[in-house]
N, C-alpha and C positions, 0 to 999 in steps of 0.2 A: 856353590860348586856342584855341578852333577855327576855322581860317578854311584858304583856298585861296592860291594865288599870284594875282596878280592878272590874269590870262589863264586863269585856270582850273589842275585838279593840274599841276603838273609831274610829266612822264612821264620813266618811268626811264629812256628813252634820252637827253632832253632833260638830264633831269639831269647824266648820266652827259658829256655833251659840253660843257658847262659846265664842265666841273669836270678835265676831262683835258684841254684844249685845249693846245698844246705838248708833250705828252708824248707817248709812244711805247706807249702802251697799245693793246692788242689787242680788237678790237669786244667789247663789252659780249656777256655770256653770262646764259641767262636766270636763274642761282642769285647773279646779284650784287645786292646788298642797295641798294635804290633810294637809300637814306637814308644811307649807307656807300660809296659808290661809290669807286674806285682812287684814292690819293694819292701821285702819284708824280714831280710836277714839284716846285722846291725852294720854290717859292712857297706850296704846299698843305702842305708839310712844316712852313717856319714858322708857319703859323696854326694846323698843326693841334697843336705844341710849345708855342706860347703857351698856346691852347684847354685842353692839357693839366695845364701849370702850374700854371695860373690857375683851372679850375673843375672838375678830374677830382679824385677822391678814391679811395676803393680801387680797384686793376685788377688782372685783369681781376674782371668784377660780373655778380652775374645769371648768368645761362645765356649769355654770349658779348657778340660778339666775344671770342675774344681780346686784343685788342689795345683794348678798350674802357675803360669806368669809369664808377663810381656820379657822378651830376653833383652837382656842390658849388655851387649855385647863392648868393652873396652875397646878405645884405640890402637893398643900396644899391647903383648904381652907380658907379664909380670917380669919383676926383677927378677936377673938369672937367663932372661932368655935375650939373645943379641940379633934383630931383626937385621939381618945379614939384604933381603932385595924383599921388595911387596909390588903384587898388581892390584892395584886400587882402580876398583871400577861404581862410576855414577852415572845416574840417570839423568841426563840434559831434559832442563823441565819443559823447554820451549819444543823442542822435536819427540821427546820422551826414548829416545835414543839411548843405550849403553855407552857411556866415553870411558875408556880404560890409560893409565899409563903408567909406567915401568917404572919404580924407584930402585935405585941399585940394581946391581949385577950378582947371578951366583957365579961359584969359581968353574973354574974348567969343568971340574971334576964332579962336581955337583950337576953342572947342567948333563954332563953325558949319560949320567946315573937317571935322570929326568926324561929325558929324550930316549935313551934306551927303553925307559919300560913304557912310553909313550907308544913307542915303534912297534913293542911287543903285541898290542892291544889295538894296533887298527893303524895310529897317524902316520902319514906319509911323510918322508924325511923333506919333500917341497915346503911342508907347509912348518917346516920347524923356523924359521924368521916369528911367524908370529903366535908363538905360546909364550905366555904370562907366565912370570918364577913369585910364588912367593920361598923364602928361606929364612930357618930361625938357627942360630944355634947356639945348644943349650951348654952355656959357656963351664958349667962346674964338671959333667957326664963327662963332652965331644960328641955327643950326640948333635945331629942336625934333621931337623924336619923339613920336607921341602914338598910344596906344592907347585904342580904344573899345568895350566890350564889355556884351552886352544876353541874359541869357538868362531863361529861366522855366520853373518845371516845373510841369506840370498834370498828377495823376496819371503813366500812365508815359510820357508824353510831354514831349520839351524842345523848345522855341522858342530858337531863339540866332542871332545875326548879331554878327559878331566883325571889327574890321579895326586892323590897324596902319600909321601913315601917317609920311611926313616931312615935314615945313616949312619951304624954305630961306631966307635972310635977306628974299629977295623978297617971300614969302606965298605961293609956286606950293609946292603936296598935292601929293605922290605916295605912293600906295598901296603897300604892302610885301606885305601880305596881308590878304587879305579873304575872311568867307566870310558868300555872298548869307542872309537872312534866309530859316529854314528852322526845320519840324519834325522829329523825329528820334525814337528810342526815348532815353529818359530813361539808357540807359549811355552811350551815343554810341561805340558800337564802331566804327563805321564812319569816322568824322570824326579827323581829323587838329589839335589844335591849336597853336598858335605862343605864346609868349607873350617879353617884353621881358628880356633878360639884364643887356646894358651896353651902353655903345659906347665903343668905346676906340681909338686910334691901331695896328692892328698893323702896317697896312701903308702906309694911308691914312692923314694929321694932318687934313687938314680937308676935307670933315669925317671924323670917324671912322670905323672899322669898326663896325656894330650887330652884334650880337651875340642868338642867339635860340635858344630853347631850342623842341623839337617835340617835341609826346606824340602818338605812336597808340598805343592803347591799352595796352599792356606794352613799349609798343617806345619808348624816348625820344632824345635825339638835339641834338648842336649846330648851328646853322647861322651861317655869316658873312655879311651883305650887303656891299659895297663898292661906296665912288664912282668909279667909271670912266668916261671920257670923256663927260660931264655926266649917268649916269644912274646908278642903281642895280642892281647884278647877282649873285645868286648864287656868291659865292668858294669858300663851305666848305661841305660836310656831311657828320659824322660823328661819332666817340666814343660816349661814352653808353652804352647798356645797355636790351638787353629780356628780358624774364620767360620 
């Protein structure tokens, strides 16, 4: 999935301070890996131990880190989370083509919540037929995670507007990542996207930790969100593996 933070990229110092805050780490240098940044409080240590557990497969993989791994991404998410609709998309080996198709429906209420902050960020309400719903929800909270994603290729250009959202027991969206409706070159070298791992308790019980996996282009990558004094914040990023 390609989309942004929902303030626009995060910048690799931004990152970088996010992510080392209580630790004793020394100003960020310009050969530090935006998506990799220092793990060195004990906090970041166990996410990034479970992270490893639970979704790394051979290490080290690819050309580097060291200290990385091929990601093992599950078909489902853990017990506790109720995969409510998913858009399952493969690569037809004979054309090498994208086939996408819709499993389940989300509810009313979900998709407007969807298509609203769709609409906010560029997509025209014509092209709402064909955006993809993924929806979880996480059945012990009433939290619901939902992904909404809309692309298209015309020749060698792609059209896409991509956003992952939360839902808390109230009905108040918040935005996780979103990226505004845009044309691009049909590789999408440039674009960054996110897509839905799990969410699971590492740190956090209610609601969960989300869990999310980032591809730019050869370079792919874990990320944690976490509930923190009633908001959502960047905990983790790293592992994984680029070409």
């Amino acid at each position: 999935m390609i989309c942004h933070s929902t303030s626009g990229i995060i910048s690799t110092g931004a990152l970088l301070t996010l992510l080392t805050v209580g630790s004793t780490a020394p100003a960020p240098s310009a050969n530090v890996d935006p998506h990799r940044p220092p793990c060195r409080t004990e906090a970041c240590k166990k996410i990034e131990a479970f992270l490893r557990a639970n979704y790394c497969g051979e290490s080290p993989y690819g050309n580097g880190p060291d200290n990385g791994c091929d990601l093992r991404v599950q078909a489902k998410p853990s017990a506790g989370v109720q995969v409510i609709a998913s858009f399952l998309c493969d690569e037809n080996e004979q054309t090498g083509a994208s086939e996408c198709r819709q499993a389940g429906q989300p509810s009313a209420a979900v998709r407007s919540a969807v298509l609203g902050a769709m609409h906010r960020i560029g997509l025209r309400p014509g092209n709402d037929a064909s955006v993809g719903y993924t929806v979880w929800n996480v059945t012990a909270s009433g939290w619901i995670i939902a992904e909404g994603d809309y692309s298209k290729v015309s020749g060698q250009d792609l059209f896409i507007c991509e956003l992952i959202l939360t839902i808390d027991p109230r009905g108040r969206a918040t935005p996780l990542r979103e990226l505004p409706f845009e044309k691009t070159d049909v590789d999408g070298k440039s674009l960054t996207t996110w897509d839905l791992v799990d969410a699971v308790p590492i740190e956090n019980q209610n609601p969960p930790d989300i869990i999310l996996r980032g591809d730019w282009y050869e370079n792919h990558w874990l990320e944690v969100e976490g509930f923190r004094n009633d908001s959502w914040r960047l905990i983790f990023s790293g592992l994984g593996y680029y070409l």
